[in-house]
Backbone as CSV, one residue per row, in Angstrom:
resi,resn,N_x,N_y,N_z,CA_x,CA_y,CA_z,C_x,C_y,C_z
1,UNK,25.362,71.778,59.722,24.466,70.956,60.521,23.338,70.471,59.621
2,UNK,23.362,69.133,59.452,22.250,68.401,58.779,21.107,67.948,59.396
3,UNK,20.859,67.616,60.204,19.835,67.790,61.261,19.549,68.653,62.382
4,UNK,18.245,69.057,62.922,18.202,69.790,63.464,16.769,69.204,64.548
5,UNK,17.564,69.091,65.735,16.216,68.710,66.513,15.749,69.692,67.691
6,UNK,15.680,71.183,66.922,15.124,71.706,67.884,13.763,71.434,68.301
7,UNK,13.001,70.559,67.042,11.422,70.744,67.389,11.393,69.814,68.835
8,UNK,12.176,68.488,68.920,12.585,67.564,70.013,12.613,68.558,71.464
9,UNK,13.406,69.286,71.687,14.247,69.714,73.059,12.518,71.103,73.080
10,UNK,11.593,71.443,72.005,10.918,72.239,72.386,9.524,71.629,72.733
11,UNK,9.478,70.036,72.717,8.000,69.092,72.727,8.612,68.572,74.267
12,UNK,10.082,68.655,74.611,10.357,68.327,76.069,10.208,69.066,76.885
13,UNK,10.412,70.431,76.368,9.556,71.888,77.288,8.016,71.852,77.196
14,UNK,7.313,71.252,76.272,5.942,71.385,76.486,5.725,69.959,77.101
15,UNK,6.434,68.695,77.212,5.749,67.829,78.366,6.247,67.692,79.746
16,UNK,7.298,68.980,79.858,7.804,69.272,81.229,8.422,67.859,81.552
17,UNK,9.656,67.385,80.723,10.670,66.519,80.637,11.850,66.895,80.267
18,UNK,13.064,66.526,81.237,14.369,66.474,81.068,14.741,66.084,79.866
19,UNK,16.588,66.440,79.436,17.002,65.594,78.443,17.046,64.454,79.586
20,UNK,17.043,64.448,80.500,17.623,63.060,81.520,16.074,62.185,81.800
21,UNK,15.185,62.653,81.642,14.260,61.947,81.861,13.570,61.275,80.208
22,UNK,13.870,61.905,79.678,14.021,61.134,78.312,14.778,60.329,77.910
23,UNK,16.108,60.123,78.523,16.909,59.354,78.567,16.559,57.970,79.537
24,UNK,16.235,58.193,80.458,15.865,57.272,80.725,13.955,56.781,80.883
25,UNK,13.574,57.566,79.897,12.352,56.739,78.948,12.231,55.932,78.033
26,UNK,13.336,55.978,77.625,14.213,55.303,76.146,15.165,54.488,76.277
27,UNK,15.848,54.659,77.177,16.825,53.514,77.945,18.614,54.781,76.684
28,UNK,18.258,55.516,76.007,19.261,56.006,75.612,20.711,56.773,76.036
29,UNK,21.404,56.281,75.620,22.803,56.547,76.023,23.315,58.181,76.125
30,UNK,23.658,58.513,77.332,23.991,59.776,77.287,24.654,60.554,75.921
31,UNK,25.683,59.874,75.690,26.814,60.021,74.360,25.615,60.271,73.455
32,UNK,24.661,59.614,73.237,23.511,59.721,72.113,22.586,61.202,72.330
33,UNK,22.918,61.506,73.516,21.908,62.725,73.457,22.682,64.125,73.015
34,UNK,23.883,64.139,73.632,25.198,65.050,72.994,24.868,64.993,71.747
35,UNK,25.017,64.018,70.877,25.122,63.564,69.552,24.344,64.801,69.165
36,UNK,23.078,64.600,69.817,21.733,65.048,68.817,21.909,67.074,69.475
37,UNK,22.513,67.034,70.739,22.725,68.903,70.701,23.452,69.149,69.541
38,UNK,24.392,68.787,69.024,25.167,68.822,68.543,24.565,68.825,66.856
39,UNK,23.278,68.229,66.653,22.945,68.072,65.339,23.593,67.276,64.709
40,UNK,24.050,66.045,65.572,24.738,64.924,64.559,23.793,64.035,64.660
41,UNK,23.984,62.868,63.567,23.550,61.938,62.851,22.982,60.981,63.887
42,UNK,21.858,59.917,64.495,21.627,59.058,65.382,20.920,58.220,64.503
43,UNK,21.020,57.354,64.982,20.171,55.868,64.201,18.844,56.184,64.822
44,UNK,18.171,55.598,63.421,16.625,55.309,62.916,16.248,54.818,64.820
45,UNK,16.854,53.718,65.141,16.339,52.794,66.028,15.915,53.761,67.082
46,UNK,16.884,54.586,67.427,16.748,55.858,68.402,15.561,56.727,68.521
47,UNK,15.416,57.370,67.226,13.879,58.344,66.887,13.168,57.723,67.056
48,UNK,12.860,56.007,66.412,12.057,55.594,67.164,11.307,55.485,68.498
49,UNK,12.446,54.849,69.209,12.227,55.172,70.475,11.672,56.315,71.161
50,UNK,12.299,57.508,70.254,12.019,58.562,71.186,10.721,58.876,70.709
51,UNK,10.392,58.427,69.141,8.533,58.701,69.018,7.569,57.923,69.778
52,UNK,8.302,56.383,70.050,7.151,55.688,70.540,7.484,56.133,72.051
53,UNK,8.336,56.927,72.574,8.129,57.407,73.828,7.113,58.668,74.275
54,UNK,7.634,59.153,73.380,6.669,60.744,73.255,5.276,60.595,72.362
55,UNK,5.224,59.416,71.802,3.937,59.420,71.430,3.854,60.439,70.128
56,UNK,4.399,60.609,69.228,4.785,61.417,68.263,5.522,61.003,66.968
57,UNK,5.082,61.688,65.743,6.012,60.999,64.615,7.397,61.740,64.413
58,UNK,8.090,61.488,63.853,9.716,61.569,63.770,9.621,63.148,63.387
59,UNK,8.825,63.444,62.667,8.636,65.089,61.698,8.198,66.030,63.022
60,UNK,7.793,65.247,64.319,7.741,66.596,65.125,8.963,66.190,66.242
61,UNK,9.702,65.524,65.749,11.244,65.536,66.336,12.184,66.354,66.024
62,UNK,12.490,65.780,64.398,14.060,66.393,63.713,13.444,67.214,62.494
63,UNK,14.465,67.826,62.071,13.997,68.319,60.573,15.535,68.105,59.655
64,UNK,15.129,68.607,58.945,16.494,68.372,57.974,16.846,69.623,57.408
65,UNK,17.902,69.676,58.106,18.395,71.798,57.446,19.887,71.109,56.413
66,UNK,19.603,71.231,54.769,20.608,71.687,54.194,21.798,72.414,54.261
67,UNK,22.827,72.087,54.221,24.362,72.519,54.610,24.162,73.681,53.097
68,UNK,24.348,74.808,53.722,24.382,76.239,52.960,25.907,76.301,52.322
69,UNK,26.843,75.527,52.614,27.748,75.966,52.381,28.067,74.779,50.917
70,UNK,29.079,75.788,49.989,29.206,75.401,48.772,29.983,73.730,48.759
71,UNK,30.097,73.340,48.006,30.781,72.016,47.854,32.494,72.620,47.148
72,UNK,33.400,71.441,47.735,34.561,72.176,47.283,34.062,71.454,45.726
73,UNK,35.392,71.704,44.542,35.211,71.743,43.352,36.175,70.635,43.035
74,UNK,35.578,69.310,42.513,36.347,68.353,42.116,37.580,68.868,40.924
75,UNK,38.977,68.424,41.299,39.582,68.865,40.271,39.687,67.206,38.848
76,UNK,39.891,67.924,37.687,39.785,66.672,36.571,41.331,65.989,36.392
């Protein structure tokens, strides 16, 4: 998992908002909110939204967690 938006789902517990009422603060697509439980990838255009909804910059949304796991080994 390369992103990680727990700080997101824990700033919706402190403004006493749904994922569904964020969804439709943003006009965002259900499929898009899965995306982000899930820690997958969403377009720029999106965080936006969801900062200029929440009134917040992107860094108290997502973070970026490094994949721990090794890279396979190119063969020559």
């Amino acid at each position: 998992m390369a992103l990680c938006y727990k700080k997101l789902w824990k700033l919706l517990i402190d403004k006493d908002m749904t994922r569904a009422s964020l969804r439709e603060a943003t006009g965002i697509a259900p499929a898009t909110i899965s995306k982000m439980s899930r820690g997958e990838s969403v377009g720029a255009n999106v965080l936006e939204r969801i900062c200029e909804s929440l009134q917040c910059n992107i860094g108290d949304i997502v973070d970026y967690m490094p994949n721990t796991k090794p890279k396979p080994k190119r063969k020559a």
